[in-house]
N, CA, C and O atoms as a GROMACS GRO file, in nm:
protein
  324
    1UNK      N    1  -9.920  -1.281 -14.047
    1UNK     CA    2  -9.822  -1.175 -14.067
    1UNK      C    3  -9.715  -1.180 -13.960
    1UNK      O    4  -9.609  -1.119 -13.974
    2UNK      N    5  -9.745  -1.257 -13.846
    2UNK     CA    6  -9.631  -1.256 -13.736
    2UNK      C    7  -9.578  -1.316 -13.710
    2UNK      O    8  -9.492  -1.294 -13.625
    3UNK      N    9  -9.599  -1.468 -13.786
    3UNK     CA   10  -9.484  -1.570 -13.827
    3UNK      C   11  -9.403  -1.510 -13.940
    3UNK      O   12  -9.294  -1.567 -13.934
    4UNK      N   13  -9.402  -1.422 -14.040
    4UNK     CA   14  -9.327  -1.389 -14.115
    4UNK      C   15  -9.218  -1.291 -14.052
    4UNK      O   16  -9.097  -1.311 -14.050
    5UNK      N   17  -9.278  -1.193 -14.008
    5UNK     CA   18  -9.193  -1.090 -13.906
    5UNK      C   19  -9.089  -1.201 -13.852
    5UNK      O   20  -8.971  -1.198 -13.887
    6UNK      N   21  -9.137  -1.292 -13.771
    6UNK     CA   22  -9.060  -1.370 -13.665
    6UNK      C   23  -8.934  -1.438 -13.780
    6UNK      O   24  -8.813  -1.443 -13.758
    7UNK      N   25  -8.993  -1.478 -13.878
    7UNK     CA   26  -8.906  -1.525 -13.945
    7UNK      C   27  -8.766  -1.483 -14.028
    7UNK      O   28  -8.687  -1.550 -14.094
    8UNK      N   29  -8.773  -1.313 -13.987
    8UNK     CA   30  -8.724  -1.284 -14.045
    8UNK      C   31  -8.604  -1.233 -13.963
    8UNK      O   32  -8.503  -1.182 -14.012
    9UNK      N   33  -8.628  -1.255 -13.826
    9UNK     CA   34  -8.544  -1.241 -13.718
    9UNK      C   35  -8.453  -1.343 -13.668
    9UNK      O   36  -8.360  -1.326 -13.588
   10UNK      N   37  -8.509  -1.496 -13.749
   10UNK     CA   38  -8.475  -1.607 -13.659
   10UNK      C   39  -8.318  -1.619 -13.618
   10UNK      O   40  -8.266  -1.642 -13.727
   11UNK      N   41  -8.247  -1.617 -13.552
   11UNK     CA   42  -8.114  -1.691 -13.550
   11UNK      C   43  -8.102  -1.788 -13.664
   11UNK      O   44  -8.188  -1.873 -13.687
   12UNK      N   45  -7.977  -1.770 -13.747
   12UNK     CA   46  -7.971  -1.840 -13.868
   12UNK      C   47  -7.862  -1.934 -13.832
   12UNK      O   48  -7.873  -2.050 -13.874
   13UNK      N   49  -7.734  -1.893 -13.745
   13UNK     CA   50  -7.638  -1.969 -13.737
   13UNK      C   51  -7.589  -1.897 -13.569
   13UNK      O   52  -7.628  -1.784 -13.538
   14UNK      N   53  -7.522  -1.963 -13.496
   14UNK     CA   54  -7.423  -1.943 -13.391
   14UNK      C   55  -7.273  -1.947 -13.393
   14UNK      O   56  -7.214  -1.987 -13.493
   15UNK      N   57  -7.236  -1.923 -13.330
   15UNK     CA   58  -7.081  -1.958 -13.304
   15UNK      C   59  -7.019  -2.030 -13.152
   15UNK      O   60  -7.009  -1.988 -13.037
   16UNK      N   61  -6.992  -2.136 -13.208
   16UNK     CA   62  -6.932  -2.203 -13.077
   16UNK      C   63  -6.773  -2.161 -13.001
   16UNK      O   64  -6.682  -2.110 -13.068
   17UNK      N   65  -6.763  -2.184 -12.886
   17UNK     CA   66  -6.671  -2.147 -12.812
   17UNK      C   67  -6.535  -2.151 -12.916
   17UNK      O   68  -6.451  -2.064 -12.939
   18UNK      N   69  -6.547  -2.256 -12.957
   18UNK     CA   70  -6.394  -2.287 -13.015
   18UNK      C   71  -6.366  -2.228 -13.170
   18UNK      O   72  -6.252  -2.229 -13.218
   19UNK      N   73  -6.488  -2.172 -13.246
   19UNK     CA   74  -6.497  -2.068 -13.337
   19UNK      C   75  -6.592  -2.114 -13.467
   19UNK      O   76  -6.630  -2.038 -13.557
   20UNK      N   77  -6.620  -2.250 -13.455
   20UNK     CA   78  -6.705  -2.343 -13.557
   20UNK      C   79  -6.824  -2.252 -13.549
   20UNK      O   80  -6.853  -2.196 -13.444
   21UNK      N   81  -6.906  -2.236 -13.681
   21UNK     CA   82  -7.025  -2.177 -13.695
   21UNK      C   83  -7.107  -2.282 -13.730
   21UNK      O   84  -7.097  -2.316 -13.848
   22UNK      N   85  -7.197  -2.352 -13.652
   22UNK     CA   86  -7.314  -2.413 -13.662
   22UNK      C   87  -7.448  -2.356 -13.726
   22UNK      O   88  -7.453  -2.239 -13.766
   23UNK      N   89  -7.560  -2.444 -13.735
   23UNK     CA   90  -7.676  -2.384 -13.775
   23UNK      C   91  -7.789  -2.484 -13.719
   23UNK      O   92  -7.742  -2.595 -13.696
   24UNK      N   93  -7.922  -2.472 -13.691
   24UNK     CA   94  -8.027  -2.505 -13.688
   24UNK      C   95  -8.028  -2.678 -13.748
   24UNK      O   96  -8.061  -2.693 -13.866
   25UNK      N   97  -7.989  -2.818 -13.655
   25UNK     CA   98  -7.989  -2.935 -13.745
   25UNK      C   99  -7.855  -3.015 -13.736
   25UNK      O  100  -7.843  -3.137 -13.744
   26UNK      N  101  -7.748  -2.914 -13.717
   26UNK     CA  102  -7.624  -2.940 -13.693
   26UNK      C  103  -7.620  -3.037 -13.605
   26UNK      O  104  -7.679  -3.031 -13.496
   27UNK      N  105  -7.522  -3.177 -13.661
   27UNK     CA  106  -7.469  -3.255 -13.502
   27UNK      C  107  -7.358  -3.231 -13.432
   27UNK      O  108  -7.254  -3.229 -13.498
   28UNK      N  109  -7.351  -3.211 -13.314
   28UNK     CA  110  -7.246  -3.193 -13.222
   28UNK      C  111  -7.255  -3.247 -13.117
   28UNK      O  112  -7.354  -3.308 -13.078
   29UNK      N  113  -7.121  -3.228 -13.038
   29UNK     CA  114  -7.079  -3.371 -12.960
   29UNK      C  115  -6.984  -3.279 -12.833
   29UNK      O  116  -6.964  -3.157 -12.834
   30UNK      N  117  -6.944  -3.362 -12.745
   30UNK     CA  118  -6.853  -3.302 -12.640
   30UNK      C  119  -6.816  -3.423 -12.576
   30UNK      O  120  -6.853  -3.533 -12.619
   31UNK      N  121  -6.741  -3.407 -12.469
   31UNK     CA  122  -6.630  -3.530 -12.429
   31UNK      C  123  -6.728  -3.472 -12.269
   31UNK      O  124  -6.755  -3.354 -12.248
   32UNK      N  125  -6.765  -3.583 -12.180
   32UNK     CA  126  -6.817  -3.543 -12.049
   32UNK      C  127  -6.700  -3.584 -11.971
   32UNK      O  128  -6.600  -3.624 -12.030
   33UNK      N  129  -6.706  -3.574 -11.804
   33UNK     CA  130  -6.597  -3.581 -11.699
   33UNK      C  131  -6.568  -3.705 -11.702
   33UNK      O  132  -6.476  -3.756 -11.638
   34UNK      N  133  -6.672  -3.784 -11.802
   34UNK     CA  134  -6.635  -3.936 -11.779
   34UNK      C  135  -6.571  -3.956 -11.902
   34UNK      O  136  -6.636  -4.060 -11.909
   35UNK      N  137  -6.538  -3.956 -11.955
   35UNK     CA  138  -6.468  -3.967 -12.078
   35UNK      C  139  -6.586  -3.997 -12.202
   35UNK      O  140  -6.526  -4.014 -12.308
   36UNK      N  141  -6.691  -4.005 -12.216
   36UNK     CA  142  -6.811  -4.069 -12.315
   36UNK      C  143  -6.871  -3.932 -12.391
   36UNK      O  144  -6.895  -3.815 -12.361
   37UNK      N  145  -6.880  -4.014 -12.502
   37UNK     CA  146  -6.898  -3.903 -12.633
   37UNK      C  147  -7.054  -3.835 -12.594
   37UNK      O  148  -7.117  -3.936 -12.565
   38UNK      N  149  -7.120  -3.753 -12.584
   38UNK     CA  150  -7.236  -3.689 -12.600
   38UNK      C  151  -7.298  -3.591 -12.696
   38UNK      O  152  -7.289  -3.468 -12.697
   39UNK      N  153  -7.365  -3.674 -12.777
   39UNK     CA  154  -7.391  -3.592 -12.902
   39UNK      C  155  -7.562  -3.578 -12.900
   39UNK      O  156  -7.652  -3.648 -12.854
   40UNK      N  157  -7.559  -3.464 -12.965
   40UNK     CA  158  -7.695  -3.423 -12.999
   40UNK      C  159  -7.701  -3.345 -13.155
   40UNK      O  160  -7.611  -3.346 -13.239
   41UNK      N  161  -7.858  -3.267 -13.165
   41UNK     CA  162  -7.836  -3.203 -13.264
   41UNK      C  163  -7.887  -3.054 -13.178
   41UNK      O  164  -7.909  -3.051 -13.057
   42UNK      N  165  -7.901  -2.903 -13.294
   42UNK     CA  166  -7.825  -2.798 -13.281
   42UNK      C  167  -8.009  -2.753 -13.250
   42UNK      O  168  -8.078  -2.827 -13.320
   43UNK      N  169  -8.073  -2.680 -13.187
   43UNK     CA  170  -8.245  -2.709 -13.131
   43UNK      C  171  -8.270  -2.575 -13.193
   43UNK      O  172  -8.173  -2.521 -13.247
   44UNK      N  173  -8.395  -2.509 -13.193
   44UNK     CA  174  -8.421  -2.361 -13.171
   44UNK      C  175  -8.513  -2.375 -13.095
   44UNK      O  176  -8.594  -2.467 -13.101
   45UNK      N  177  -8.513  -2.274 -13.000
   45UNK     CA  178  -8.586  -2.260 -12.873
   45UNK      C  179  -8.744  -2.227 -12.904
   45UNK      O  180  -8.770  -2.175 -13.012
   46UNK      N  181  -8.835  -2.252 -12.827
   46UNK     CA  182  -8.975  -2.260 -12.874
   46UNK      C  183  -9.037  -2.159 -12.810
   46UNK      O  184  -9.145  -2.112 -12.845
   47UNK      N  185  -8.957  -2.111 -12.691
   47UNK     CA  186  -9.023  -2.013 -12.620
   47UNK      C  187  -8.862  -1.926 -12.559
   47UNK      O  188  -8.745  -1.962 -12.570
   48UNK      N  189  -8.933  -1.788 -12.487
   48UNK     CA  190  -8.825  -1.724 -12.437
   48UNK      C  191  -8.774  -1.785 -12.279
   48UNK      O  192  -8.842  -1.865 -12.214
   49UNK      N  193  -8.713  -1.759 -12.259
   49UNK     CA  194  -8.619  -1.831 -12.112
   49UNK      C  195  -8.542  -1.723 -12.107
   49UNK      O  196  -8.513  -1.643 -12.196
   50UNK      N  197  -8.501  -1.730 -11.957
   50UNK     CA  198  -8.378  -1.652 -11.878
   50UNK      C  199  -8.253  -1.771 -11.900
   50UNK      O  200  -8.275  -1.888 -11.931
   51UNK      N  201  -8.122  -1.712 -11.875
   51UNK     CA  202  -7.997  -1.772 -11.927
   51UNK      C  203  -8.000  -1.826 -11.786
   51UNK      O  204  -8.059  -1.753 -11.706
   52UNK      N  205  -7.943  -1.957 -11.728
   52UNK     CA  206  -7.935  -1.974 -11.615
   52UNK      C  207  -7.852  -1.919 -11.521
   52UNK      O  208  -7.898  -1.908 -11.408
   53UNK      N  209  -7.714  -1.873 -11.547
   53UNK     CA  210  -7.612  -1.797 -11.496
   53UNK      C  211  -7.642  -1.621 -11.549
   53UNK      O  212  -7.648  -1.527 -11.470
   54UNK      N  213  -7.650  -1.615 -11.643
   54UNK     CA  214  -7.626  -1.451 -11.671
   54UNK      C  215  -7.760  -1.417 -11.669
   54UNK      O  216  -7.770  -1.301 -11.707
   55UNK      N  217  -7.855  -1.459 -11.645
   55UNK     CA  218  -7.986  -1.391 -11.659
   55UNK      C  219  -8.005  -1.324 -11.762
   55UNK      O  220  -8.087  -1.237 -11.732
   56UNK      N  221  -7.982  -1.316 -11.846
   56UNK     CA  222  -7.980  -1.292 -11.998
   56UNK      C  223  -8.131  -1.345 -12.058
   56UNK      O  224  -8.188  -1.449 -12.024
   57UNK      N  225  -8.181  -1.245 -12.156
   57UNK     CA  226  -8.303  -1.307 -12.155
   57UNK      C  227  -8.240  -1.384 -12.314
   57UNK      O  228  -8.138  -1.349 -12.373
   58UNK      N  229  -8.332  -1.491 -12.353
   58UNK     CA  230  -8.242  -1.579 -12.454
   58UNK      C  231  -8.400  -1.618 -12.514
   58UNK      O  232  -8.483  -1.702 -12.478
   59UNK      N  233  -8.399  -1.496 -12.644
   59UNK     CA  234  -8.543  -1.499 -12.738
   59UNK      C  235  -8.565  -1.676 -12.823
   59UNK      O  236  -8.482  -1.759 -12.861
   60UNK      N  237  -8.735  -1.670 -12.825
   60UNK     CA  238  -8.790  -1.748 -12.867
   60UNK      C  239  -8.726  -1.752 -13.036
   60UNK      O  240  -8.718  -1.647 -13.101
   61UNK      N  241  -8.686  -1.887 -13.093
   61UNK     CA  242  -8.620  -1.855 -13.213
   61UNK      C  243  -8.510  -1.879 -13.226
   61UNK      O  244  -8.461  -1.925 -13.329
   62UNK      N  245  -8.412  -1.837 -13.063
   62UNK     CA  246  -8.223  -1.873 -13.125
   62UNK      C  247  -8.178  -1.999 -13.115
   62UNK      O  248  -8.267  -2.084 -13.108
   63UNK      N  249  -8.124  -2.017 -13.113
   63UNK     CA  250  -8.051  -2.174 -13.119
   63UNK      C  251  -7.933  -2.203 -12.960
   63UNK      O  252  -7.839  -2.153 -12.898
   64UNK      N  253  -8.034  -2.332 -12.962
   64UNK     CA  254  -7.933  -2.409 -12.802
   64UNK      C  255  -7.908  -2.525 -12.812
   64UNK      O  256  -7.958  -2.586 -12.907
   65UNK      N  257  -7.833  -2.586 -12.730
   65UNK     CA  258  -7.778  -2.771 -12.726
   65UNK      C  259  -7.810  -2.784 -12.587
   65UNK      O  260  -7.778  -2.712 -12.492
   66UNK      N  261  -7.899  -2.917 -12.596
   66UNK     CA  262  -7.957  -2.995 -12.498
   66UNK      C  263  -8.037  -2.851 -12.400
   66UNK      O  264  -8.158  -2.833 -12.398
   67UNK      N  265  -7.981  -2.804 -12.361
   67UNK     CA  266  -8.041  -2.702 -12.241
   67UNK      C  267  -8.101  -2.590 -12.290
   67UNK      O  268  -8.040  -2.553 -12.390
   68UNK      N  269  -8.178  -2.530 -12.267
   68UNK     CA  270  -8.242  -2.446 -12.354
   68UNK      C  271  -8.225  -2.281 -12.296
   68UNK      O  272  -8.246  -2.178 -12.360
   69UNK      N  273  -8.180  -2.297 -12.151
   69UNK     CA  274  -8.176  -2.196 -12.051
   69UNK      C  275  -7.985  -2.211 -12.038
   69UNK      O  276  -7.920  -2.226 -11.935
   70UNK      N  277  -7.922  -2.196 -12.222
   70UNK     CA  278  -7.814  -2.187 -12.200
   70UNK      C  279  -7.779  -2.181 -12.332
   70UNK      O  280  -7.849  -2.234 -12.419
   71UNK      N  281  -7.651  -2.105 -12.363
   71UNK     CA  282  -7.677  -2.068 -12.532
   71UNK      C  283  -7.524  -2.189 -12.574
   71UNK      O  284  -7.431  -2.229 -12.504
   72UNK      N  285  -7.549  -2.205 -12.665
   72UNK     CA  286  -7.447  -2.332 -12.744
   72UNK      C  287  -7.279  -2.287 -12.727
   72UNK      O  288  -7.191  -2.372 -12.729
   73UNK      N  289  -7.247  -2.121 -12.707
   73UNK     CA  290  -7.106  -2.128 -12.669
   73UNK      C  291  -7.053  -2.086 -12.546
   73UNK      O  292  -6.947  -2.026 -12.532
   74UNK      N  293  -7.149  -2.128 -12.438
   74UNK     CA  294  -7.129  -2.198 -12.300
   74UNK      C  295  -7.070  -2.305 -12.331
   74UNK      O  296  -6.970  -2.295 -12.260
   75UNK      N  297  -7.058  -2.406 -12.390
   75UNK     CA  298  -7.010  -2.540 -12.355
   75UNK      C  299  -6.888  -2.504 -12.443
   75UNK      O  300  -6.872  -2.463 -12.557
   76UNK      N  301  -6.797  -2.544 -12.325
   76UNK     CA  302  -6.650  -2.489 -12.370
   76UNK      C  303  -6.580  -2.603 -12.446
   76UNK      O  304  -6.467  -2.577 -12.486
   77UNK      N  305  -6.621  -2.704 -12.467
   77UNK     CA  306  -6.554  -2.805 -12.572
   77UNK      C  307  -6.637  -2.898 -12.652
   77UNK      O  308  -6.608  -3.014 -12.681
   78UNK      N  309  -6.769  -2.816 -12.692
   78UNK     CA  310  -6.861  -2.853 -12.784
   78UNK      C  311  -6.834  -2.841 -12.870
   78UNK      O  312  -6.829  -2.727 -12.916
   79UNK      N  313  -6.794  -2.976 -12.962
   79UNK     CA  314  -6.723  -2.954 -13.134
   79UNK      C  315  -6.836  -3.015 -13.235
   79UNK      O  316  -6.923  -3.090 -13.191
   80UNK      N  317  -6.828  -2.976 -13.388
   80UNK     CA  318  -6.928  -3.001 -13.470
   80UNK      C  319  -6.887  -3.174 -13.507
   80UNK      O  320  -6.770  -3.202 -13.484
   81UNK      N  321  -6.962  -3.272 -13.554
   81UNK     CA  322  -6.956  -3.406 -13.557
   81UNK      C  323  -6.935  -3.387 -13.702
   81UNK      O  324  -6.920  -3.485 -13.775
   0.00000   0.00000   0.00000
């Protein structure tokens, strides 16, 4: 009964800095200080974590890229692939 509850809460989609609405699977990419493409796909978190800067608590369920202790529209020039 408490995987269903949970499920019914999950984060379905985000919004990235630049206004693209992603979802759960999504590939996305960003340009690093070195100029090289870095792509991944779009995660949901497995457990709860603190935000690393805002201390924000960031529930088991929402959706992050690469870092998990950081939500997907932190990265200020993370675009969808």
């Amino acid at each position: 009964m408490n995987t269903m509850l949970f499920k019914l809460f999950e984060e379905r989609s985000t919004i990235l800095k630049n206004g693209q609405k992603v979802k759960e699977g999504d590939k996305v990419y960003f340009i690093n200080s070195d100029g090289e493409k870095c792509e991944d796909i779009i995660k949901r978190r497995q457990f709860d974590c603190i935000h690393a800067d805002t201390q924000e608590k960031l529930k088991k369920g929402t959706l992050f890229f690469w870092n998990n202790k950081f939500k997907p529209s932190d990265y200020t020039n993370l675009r969808l692939s």
